[in-house]
C-alpha positions in Angstrom: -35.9 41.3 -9.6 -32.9 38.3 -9.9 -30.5 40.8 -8.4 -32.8 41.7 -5.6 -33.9 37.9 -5.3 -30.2 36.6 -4.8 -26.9 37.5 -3.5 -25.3 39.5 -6.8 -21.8 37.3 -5.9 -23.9 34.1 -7.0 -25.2 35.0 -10.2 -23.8 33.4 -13.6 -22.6 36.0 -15.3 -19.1 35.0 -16.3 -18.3 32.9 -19.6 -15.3 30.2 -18.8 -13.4 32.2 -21.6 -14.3 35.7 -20.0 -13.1 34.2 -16.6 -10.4 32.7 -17.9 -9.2 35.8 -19.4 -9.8 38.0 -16.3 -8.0 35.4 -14.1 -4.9 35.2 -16.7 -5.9 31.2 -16.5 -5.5 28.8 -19.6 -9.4 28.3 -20.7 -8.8 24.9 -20.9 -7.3 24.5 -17.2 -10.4 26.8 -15.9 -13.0 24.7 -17.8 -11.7 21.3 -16.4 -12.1 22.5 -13.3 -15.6 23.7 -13.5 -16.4 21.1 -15.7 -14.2 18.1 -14.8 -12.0 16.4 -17.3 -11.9 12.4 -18.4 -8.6 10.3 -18.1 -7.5 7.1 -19.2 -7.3 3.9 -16.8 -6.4 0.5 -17.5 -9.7 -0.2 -17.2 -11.1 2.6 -19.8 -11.8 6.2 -19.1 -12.6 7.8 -16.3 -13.7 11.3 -15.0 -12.3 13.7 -12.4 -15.7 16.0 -10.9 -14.9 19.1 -10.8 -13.7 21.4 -8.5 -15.7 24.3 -8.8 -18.9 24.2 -8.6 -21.2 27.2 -10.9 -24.6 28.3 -9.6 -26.8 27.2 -12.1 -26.4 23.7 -13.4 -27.6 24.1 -16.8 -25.7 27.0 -17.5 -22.0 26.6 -17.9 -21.2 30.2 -16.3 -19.0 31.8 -13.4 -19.9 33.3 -10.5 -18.1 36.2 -8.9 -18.0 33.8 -6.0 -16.3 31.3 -8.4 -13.8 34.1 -10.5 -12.3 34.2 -6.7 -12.3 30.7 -6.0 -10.2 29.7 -9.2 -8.2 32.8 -8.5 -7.3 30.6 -5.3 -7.1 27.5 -7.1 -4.5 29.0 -9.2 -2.1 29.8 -6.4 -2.2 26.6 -5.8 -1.4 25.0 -8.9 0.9 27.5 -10.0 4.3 26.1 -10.3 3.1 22.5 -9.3 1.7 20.2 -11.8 -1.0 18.6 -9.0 -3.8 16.3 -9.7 -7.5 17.5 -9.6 -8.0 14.4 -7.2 -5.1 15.6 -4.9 -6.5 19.1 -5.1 -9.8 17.7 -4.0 -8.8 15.3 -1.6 -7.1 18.4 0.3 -10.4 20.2 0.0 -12.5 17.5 1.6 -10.0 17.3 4.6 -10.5 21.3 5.1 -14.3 20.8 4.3 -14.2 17.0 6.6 -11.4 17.8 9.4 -11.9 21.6 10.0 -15.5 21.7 9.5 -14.5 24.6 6.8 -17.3 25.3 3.6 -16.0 26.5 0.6 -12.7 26.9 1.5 -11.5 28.4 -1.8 -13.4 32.0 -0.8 -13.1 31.3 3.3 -11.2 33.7 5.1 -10.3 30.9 7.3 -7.5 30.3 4.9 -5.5 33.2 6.4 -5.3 32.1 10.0 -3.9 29.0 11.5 -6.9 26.3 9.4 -5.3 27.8 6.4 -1.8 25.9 8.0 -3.1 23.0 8.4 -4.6 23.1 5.2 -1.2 23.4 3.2 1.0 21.0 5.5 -2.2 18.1 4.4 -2.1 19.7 0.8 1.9 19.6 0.9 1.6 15.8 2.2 -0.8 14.7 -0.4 1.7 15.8 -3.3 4.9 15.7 -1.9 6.1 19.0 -1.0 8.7 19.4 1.1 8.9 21.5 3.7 10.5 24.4 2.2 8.2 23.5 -0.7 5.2 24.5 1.6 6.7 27.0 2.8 6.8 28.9 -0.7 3.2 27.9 -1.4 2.1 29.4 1.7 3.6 32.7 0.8 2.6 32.9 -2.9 -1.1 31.8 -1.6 -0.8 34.7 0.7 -0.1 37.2 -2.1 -3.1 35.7 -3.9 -5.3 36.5 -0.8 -4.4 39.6 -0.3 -6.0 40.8 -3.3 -9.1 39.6 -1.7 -11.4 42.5 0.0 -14.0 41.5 2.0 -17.2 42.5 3.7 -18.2 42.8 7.2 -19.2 39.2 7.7 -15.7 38.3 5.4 -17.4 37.3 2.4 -15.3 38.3 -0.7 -16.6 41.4 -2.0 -14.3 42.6 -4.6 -10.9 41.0 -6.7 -8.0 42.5 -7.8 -6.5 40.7 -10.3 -2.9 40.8 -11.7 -2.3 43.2 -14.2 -0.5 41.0 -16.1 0.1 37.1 -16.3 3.1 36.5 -14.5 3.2 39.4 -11.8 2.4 37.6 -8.9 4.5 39.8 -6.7 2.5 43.2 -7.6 0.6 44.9 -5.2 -0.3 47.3 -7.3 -4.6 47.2 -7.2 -5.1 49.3 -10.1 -7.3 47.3 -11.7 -10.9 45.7 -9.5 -13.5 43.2 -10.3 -16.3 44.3 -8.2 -20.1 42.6 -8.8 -21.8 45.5 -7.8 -19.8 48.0 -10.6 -20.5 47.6 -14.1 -22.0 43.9 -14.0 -18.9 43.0 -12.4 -16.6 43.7 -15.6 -12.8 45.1 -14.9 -12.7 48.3 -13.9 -10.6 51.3 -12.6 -10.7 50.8 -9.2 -12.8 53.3 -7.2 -13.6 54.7 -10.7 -15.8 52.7 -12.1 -14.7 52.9 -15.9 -13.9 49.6 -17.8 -10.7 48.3 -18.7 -12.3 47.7 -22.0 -13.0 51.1 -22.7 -10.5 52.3 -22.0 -8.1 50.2 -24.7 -10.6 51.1 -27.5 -10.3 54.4 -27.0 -6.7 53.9 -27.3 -7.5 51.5 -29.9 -9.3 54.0 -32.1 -6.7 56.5 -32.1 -7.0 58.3 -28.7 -3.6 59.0 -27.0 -3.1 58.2 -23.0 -2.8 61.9 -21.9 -6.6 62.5 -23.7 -7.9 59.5 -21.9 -6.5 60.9 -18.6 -7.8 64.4 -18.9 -11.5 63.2 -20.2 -11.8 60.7 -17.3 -9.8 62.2 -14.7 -8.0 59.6 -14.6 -3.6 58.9 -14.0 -1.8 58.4 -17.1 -0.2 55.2 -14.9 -3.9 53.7 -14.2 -4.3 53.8 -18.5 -1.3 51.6 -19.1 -2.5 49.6 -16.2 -5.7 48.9 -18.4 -4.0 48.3 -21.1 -1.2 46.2 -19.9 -3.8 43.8 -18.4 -6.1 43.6 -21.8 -3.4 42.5 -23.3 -1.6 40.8 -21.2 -3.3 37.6 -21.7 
């Protein structure tokens, strides 16, 4: 009845570590943004909100709507050590300016809001030019691995196999909350990541694992690369 009752891409399903793990993201740089994080002032501490907001508030768990916005958020940080505030500040212009909702999952990011967006981003921490220039494209390669349905909503995630492939287009492996409660799977086979490796785990060689699930001995290491690749 809950997954008739609500959209299956809003459910709390994910813990912060599983997310964190299936996003190749530092637990503790996922959980400060889902759950803010305090800093010191002159005046005493403070806290940052945070940036991601989960669907249930007394239950500290991910959405599939929120694995994809903190895959976003990651393209963004990556390579730039940016403030939460900045980060939100650039988010509230999108949200303010462009009259854009949750603009970590909107597709409104690939078309000309999504340039705006990054030259006000770029301006709020200092990027130069060129500097935006490169976060636009790596942002790009982040959203392409973003499938959507017929009214653009994100619909499935393919994450990196591996923690520091951000140039990959391989899509071997899918995150899809409609196939097996939204764990890691083979794409278009439906067969988890996770059972895969301990198979292999207990003794099971890659050809057996091929032949048994019909699967390529290329999409095996695939699995296994990316549960260990953490």
């Amino acid at each position: 009845m809950l997954y008739r009752a609500h959209d299956v891409r809003d459910l709390p399903i994910y813990s912060i570590g599983e997310a964190a793990f299936y996003l190749r993201i530092a637990p503790a740089t996922l959980r400060s943004w889902v759950l803010g994080r305090d800093y010191k002032t002159s005046e005493g501490i403070a806290n940052f909100d945070p940036l991601i907001a989960v669907p249930d508030d007394g239950v500290t768990k991910l959405s599939f709507n929120n694995l994809v916005e903190a895959h976003v958020l990651r393209a963004l940080r990556t390579k730039h050590d940016v403030t939460i505030l900045s980060v939100r500040k650039a988010i509230k212009f999108a949200e303010n300016k462009l009259r854009i909702e949750r603009l970590l999952i909107s597709e409104q990011l690939q078309t000309s809001a999504g340039d705006l967006f990054i030259e006000k981003y770029g301006q709020l921490i200092n990027l130069s030019q060129s500097g935006q220039l490169a976060i636009k494209t790596l942002l790009e390669s982040y959203l392409q691995r973003i499938e959507r349905d017929d009214k653009l909503l994100p619909k499935k995630l393919y994450p990196f196999i591996s923690r520091e492939n951000a140039g990959d287009r391989r899509k071997t492996i899918v995150i899809d909350p409609q196939v097996s409660f939204g764990k890691p799977t083979i794409s278009n086979k439906g067969i988890t990541t996770a059972a895969l490796v301990s198979r292999v785990d207990a003794g099971e060689s890659v050809e057996e694992l091929a032949e048994d699930y019909n699967l390529e001995q290329k999409e095996i290491v695939d699995a296994i690369v990316y549960e260990q690749a953490a």
